[in-house]
C-alpha positions in Angstrom: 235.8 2.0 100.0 236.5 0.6 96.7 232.7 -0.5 96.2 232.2 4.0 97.0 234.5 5.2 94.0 232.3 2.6 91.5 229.4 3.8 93.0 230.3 7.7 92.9 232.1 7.1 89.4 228.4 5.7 88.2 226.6 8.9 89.3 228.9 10.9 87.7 228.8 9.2 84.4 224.7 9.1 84.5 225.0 12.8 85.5 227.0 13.9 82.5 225.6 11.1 80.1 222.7 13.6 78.7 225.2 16.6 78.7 228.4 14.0 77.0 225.8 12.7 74.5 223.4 14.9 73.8 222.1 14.4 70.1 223.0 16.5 67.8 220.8 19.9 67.3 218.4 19.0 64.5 219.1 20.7 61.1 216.8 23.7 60.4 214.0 23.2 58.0 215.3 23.9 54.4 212.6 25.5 51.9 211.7 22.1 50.2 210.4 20.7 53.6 207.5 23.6 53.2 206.5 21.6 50.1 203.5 19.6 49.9 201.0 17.2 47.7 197.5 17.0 48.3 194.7 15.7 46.2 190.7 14.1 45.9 188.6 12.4 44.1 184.3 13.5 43.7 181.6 11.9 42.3 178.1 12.5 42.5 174.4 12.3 41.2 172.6 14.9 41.0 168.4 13.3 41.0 165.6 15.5 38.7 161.9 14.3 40.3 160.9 15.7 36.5 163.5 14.0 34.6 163.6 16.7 32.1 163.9 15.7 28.2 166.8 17.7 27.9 168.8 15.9 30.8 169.7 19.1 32.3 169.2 20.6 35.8 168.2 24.1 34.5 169.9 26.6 37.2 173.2 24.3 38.2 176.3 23.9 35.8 178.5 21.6 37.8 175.8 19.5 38.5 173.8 20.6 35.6 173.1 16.5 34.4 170.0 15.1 35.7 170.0 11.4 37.1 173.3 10.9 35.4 176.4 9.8 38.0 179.3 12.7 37.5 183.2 11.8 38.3 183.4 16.0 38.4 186.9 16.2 39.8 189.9 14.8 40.5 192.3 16.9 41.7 195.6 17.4 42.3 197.9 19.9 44.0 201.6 20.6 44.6 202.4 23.8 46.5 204.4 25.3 48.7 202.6 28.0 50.9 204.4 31.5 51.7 204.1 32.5 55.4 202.3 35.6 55.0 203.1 36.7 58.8 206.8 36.4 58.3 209.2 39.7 58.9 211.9 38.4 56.3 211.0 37.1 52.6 209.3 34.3 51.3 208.5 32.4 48.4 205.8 29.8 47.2 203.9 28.6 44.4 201.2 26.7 43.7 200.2 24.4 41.0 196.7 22.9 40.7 195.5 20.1 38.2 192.2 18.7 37.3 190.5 16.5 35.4 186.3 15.6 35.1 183.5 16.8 34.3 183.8 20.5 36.7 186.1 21.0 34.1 183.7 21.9 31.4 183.7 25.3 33.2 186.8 26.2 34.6 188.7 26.1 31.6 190.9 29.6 31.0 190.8 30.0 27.5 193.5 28.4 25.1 194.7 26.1 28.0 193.5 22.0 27.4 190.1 23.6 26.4 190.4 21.8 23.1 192.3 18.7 24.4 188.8 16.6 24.3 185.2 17.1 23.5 184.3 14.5 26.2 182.5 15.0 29.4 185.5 14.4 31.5 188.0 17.4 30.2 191.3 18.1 31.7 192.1 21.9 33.3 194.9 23.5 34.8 193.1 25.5 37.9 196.1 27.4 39.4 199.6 27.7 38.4 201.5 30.6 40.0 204.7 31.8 42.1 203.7 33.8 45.6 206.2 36.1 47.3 205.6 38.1 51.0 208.0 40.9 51.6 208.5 42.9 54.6 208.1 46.1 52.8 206.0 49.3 53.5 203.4 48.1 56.3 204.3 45.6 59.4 202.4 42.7 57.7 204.1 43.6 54.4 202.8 42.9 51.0 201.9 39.5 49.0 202.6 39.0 45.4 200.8 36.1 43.3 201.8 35.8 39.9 200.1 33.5 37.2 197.0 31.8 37.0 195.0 32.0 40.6 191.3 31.7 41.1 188.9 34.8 42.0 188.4 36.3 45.5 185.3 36.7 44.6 182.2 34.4 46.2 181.4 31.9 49.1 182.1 29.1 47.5 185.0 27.8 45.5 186.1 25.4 42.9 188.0 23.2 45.2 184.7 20.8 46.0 186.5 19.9 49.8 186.1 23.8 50.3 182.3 23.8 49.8 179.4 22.5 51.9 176.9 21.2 49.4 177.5 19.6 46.6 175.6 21.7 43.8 176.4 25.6 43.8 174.6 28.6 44.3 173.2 30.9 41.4 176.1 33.4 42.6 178.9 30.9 42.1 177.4 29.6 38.8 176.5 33.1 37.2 177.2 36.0 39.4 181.3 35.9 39.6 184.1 34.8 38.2 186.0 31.9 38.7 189.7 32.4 37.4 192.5 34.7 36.5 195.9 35.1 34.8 197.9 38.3 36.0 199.4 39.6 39.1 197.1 40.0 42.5 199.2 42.1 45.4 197.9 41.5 49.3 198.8 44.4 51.2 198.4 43.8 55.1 197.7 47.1 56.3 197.1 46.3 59.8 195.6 42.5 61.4 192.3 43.8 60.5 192.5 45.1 57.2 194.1 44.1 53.9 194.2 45.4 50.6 193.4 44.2 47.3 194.7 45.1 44.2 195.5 43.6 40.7 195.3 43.1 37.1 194.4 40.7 34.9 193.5 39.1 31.3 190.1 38.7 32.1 187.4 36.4 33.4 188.7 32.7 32.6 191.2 34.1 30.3 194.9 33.0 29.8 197.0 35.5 26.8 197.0 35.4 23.8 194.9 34.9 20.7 193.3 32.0 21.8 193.4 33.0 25.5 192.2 36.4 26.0 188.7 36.9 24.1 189.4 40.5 24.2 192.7 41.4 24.5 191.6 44.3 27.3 193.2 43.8 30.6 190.9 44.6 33.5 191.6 45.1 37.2 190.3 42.8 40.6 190.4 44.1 44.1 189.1 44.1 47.2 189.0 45.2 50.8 189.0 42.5 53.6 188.2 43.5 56.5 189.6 40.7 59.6 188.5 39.7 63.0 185.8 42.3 64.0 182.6 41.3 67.3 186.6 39.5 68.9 187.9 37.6 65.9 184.5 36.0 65.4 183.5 37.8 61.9 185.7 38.1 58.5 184.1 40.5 55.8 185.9 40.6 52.1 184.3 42.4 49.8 185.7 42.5 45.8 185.1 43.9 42.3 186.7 42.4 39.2 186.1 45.3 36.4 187.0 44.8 32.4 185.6 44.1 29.2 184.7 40.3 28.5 182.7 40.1 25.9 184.5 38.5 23.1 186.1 40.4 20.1 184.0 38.9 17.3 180.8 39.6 18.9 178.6 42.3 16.7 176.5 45.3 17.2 178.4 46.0 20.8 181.3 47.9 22.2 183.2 45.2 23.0 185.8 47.2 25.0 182.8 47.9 26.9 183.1 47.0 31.0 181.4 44.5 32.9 181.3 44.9 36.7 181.3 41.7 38.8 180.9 42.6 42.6 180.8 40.6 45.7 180.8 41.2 49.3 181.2 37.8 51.7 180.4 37.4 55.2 181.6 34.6 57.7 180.4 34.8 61.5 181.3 32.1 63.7 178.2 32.6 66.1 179.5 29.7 68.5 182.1 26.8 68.4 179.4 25.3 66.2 177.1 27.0 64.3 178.7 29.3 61.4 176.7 31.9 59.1 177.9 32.9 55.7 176.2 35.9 53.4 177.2 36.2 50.2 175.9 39.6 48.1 176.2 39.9 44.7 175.4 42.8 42.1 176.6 42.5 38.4 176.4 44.7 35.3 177.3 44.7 31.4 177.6 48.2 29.8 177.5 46.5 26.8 174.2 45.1 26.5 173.1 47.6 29.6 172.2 44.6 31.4 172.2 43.4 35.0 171.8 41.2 37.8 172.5 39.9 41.3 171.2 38.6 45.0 171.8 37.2 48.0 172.4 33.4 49.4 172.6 32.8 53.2 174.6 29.8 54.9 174.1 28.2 58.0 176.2 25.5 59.2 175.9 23.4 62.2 179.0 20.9 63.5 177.3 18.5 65.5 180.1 16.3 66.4 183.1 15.6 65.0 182.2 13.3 61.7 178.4 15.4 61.4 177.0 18.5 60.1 174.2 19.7 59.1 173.8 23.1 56.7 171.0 25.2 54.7 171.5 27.4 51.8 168.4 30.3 50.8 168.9 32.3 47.9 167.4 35.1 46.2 168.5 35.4 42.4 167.4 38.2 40.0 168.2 38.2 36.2 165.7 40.6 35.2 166.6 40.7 31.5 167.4 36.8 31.1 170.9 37.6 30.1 173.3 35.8 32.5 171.7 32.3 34.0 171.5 29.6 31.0 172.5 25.7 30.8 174.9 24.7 27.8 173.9 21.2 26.6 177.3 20.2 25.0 180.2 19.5 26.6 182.3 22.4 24.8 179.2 25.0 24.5 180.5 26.9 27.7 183.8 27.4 26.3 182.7 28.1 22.9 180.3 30.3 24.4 183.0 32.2 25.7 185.2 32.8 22.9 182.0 34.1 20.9 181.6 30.8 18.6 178.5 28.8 17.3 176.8 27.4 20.5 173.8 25.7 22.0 173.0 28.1 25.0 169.8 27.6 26.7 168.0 31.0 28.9 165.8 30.9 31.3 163.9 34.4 30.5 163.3 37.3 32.6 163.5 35.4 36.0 163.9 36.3 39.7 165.3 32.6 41.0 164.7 31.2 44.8 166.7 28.1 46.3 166.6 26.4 49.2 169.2 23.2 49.9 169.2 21.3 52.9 172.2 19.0 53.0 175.0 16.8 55.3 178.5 16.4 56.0 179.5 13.1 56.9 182.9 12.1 57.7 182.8 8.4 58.6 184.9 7.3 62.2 186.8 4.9 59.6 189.6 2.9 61.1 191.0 2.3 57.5 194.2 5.0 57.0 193.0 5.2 53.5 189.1 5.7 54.0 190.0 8.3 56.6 189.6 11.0 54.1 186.0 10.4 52.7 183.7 13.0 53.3 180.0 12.1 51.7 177.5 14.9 51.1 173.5 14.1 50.7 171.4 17.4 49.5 167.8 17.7 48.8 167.8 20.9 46.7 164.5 23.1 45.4 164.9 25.6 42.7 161.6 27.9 41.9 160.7 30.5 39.3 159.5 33.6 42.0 158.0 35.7 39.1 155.6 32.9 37.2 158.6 32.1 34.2 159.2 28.6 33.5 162.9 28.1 33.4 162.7 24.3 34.5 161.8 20.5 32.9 163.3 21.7 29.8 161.0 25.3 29.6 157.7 23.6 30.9 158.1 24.4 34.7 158.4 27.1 37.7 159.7 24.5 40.1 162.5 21.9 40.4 163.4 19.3 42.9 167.0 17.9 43.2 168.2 15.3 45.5 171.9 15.1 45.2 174.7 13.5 47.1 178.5 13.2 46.1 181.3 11.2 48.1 185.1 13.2 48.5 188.0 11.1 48.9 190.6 12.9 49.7 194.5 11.9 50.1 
């Protein structure tokens, strides 16, 4: 009988035991454990079959250097995403460092853009609070304030958020890159959401040194989410102001430019994914303008492969918009309307064609499970009889490429 209580008093116990001792309820997340840190290193070479004397690949800027190895960006990034489906506030930021030879470009103005003259140039990229509200709609509305990149384009400065390596004529010419101002998101419904802000400019920060112009201008969009059963995403964006610099003569300067975009993504299948990216641009004043079209295919074929092609059609009919800048600070010179070495390509209509990989090796290696490498074969061709390549002496130009991401 004794031997039946110990053995009834055991069951008991065990019965309870998870009930007695269950752990503690773990602590909700605070708004630090949204926080994050993120990063990459590229480098590249970018191959000329001409080797032009001017060591440029006429029609690329980012990987405008021919046979010459580029360390074009390390970046770094510290954010803290908003969750833009939440029915309560939220807030975020986002700051985003970098530093190589990208940077040439993506300077704003007045921000590190005099730091160094070298190849390698430091730049801050984004830098910016974000705040969703529950207010007038059921998605609410999104606030960004600061320094953000453009919705405009299919491709971005981020290198891990691009196929290929080099860019297309749109990215490079046809939009811009960054802003400083507010941008509102307005989620009208799941399938639409607004656009709407203002801005310094195209690459501008404030200020004298800054804002080339001091005119603000406004950038907005429509996107349009989840149409043919969530398989196609449309956004399609304007970015209107004056951005010709204030020291430029025998123009309005407060005159507007007009840089227009409409993107594309349909996800035909689980693995094949086609991008369109239209582009139409215009300068009142020099009365100028261009644009075209580039068309992406990309094809997973397993997890670590894929395979992708880019066709474009490029038309600067009055040689205005697509030129190389040989120095390292030309660009940003360029843009602030001081002495610089810009190089056209005349009256062009530009086709390219790029065939290139994704490979993400099966590396056992924690570290090396990041590294993504990207071979391109790339060809570039006048379609109107102008010689824009091998330094002014050819219609056509061939450019094998192929960069390595690490990213941690």
């Amino acid at each position: 009988m004794k031997n039946f209580f110990y053995l009834v008093t055991l069951v008991l116990i065990t019965a309870m035991g998870p009930t007695a001792y269950a752990a503690a309820p773990a602590p909700a997340p605070t708004w630090f454990d949204g926080v994050k840190f993120w990063g990459h290193v590229e480098a590249g070479i970018t191959g000329n079959t001409d080797d032009p004397s001017n060591g440029l690949n006429f029609g690329h800027l980012f990987t405008d250097r021919a046979n010459e190895p580029l360390m074009n960006q390390l970046l770094l990034t510290v954010e803290r995403p908003i969750d833009t489906s939440s029915k309560t506030y939220d807030l975020g930021f986002r700051l985003q460092g970098m530093y190589g030879s990208d940077a040439r470009y993506t300077h704003f103005l007045g921000e590190l853009d005099d730091v160094t003259h070298d190849r390698h140039a430091l730049d801050i990229v984004e830098a910016n609070l974000q705040l969703h509200t529950p207010w007038l709609t059921p998605g609410g509305i999104d606030f960004k304030l600061g320094q953000y990149v453009t919705l405009e384009g299919a491709e971005v400065i981020d290198a891990a958020g691009n196929f290929f390596y080099s860019h297309s004529y749109i990215f490079n010419f046809g939009i811009p890159l960054k802003h400083t101002g507010l941008m509102t998101i307005t989620h009208l419904s799941p399938m639409f959401d607004l656009y709407l802000g203002v801005d310094s400019g195209v690459n501008t920060s404030l200020g004298g040194e800054g804002d080339n112009n001091d005119d603000a201008a406004f950038h907005g969009g429509l996107g349009i989410n989840g149409l043919l059963d969530g398989r196609l995403n449309i956004l399609a964006t304007t970015h209107i102001g004056a951005e010709n610099p204030r020291n430029a003569t025998g123009i309005n300067v407060h005159a507007l430019r007009y840089l227009n975009d409409i993107t594309a993504i349909f996800k035909v299948n689980d693995k094949l994914t086609a991008t369109t990216d239209l582009n139409y641009i215009k300068d009142d004043a020099f009365d100028v303008e261009a644009g075209g079209v580039a068309q992406y295919f990309t094809y997973a074929v397993n997890d670590w492969l894929s395979v992708g092609v880019r066709g474009e059609v490029y038309r600067d009919p009055s040689g205005f918009y697509v030129a190389a800048f040989p120095g390292n600070q030309d660009f940003v010179r360029f843009e602030k309307g001081r002495p610089a070495t810009v190089i056209g390509g005349g009256k062009t209509t530009y086709g390219a064609f790029t065939a290139g990989l994704n490979i993400k090796p099966p590396l056992e290696c924690k570290f090396l499970q990041g590294v993504m490498i990207r071979p391109e074969l790339r060809i570039d061709g006048s379609l109107n009889d102008t010689k824009p390549f091998d330094s002014g002496k050819s219609g056509l130009q061939f450019t094998p490429a192929v960069d390595v991401i690490v990213s941690f």
